[in-house]
C-alpha positions in Angstrom: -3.3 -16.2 -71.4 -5.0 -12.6 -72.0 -7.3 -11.9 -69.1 -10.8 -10.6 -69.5 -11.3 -6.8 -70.1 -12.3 -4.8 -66.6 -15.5 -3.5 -69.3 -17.0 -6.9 -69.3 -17.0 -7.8 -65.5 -20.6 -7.3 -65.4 -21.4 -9.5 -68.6 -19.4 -12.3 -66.6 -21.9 -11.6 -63.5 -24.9 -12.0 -65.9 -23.0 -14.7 -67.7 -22.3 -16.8 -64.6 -25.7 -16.4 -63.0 -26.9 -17.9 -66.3 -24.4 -21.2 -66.0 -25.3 -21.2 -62.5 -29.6 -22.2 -63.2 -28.8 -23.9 -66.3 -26.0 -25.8 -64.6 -28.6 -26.6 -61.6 -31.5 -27.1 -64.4 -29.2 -29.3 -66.6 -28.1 -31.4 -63.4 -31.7 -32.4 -61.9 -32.8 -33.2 -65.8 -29.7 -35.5 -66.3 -30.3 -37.4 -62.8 -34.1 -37.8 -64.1 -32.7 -39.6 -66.8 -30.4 -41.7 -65.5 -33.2 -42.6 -63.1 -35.4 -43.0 -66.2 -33.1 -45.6 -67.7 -32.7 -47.4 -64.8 -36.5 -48.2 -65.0 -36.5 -49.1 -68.2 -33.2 -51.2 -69.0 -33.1 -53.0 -66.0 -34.8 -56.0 -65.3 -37.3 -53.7 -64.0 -38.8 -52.7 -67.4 -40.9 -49.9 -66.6 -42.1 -46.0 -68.1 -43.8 -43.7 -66.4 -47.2 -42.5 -68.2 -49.4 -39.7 -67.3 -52.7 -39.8 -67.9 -54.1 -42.8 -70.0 -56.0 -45.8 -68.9 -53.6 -46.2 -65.5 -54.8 -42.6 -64.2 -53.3 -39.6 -63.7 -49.5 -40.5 -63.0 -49.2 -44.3 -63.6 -46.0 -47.2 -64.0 -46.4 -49.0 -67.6 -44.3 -52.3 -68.3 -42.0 -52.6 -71.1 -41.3 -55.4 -72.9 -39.4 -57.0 -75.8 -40.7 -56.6 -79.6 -39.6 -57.5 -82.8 -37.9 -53.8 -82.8 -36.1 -53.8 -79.3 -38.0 -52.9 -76.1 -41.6 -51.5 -76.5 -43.6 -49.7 -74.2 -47.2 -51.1 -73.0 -48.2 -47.8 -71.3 -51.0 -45.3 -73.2 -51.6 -41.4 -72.5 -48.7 -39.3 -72.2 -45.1 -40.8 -72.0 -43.6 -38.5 -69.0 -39.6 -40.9 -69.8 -40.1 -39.4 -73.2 -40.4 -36.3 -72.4 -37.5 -36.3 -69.4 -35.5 -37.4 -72.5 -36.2 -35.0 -74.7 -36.4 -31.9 -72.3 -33.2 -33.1 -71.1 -31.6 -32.7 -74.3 -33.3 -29.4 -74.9 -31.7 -27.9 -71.8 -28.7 -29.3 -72.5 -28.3 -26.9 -75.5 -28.8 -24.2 -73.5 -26.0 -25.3 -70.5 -23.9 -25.7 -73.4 -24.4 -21.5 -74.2 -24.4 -21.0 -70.7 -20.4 -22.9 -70.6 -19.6 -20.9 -74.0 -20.8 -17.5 -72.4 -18.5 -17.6 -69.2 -15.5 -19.5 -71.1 -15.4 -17.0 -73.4 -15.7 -14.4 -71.7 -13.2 -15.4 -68.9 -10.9 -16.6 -71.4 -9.9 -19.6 -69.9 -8.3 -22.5 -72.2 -10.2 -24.9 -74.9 -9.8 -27.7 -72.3 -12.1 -25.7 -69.4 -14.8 -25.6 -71.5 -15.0 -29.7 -72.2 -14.6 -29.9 -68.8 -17.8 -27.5 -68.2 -19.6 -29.3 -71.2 -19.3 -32.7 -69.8 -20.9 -31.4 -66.9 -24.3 -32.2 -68.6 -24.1 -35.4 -69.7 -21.9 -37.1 -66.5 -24.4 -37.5 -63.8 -23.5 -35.0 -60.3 -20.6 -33.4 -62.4 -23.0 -30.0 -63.2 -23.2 -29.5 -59.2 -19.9 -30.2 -58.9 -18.3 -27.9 -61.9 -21.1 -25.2 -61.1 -20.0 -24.6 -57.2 -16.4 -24.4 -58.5 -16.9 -21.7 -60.8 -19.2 -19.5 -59.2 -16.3 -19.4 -56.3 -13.6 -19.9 -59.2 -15.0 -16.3 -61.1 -16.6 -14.7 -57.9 -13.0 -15.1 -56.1 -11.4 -13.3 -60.2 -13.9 -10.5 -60.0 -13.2 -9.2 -56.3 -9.3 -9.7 -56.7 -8.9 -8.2 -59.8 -11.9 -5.4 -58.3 -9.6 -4.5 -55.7 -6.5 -4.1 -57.9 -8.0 -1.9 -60.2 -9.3 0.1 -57.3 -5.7 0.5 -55.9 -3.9 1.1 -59.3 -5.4 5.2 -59.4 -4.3 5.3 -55.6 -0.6 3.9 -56.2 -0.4 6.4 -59.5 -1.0 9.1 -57.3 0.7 8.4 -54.9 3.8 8.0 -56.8 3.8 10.6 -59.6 6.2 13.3 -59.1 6.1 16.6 -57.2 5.6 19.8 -59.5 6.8 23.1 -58.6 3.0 24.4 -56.9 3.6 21.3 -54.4 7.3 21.2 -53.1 
């Protein structure tokens, strides 16, 4: 498997710093969700509304309709929006998995592993701690060989006539 170029070490540093907020960002909005359907397709049955008739952050009941489950709440549906943002910024932890894949070259089979950190609940912590140490642990190794290679060169070219 080719290794990645000394030339784009710092890309990889931008690249991972990027996976590591969207990772975080991605994680929090996926636990939101679950957490969001919990309340709503349980017996629970309930949204959360901001604004609207049950004040500023307010619990609405759902209930069954001719068309599945139907909410009761007015004003501004905040499980909605978790949804929606959730799947937003799950576009963008999905470039964030592509940048440092590619870059690092690792296998086809990394990068579903990084993607289904997004959609299986803790995994994004989980997968984002690795790499960071994963990559950060590839950078200084391969760092401090390229620092000794000129050292060993010189060290082992031969004498010339000036130095014997």
């Amino acid at each position: 498997m080719p290794e990645p170029k000394p030339s784009s070490f710092p890309k990889i540093r931008g690249a991972l710093k990027f996976y590591q907020v969207a990772s975080i960002i991605t994680g929090v909005m996926l636990l939101l969700l679950v957490t969001e359907m919990i309340l709503k397709y349980t017996p629970i049955r309930l949204e959360l509304f901001a604004g609207g008739s049950g004040g500023p952050l307010w619990f609405a009941p759902v209930v069954d309709g001719a068309e599945g489950l139907v909410s009761t709440g007015d004003g501004l549906n905040i499980s909605l929006l978790i949804l929606i943002a959730h799947g937003w910024f799950y576009v963008v932890y999905l470039f964030a998995c592509f940048r440092v894949w590619s870059l690092m070259r690792w296998p086809f089979l990394r990068f579903i592993m990084l993607a289904l950190g997004g959609v299986i609940p803790l995994l994004s912590f989980f997968m984002e701690a690795i790499v960071a140490r994963e990559v950060k642990a590839y950078l200084a190794r391969r760092e401090q060989e390229l620092a000794a290679e000129p050292a060993a060169a010189s060290s082992s070219a031969p004498a010339t006539e000036g130095t014997r």
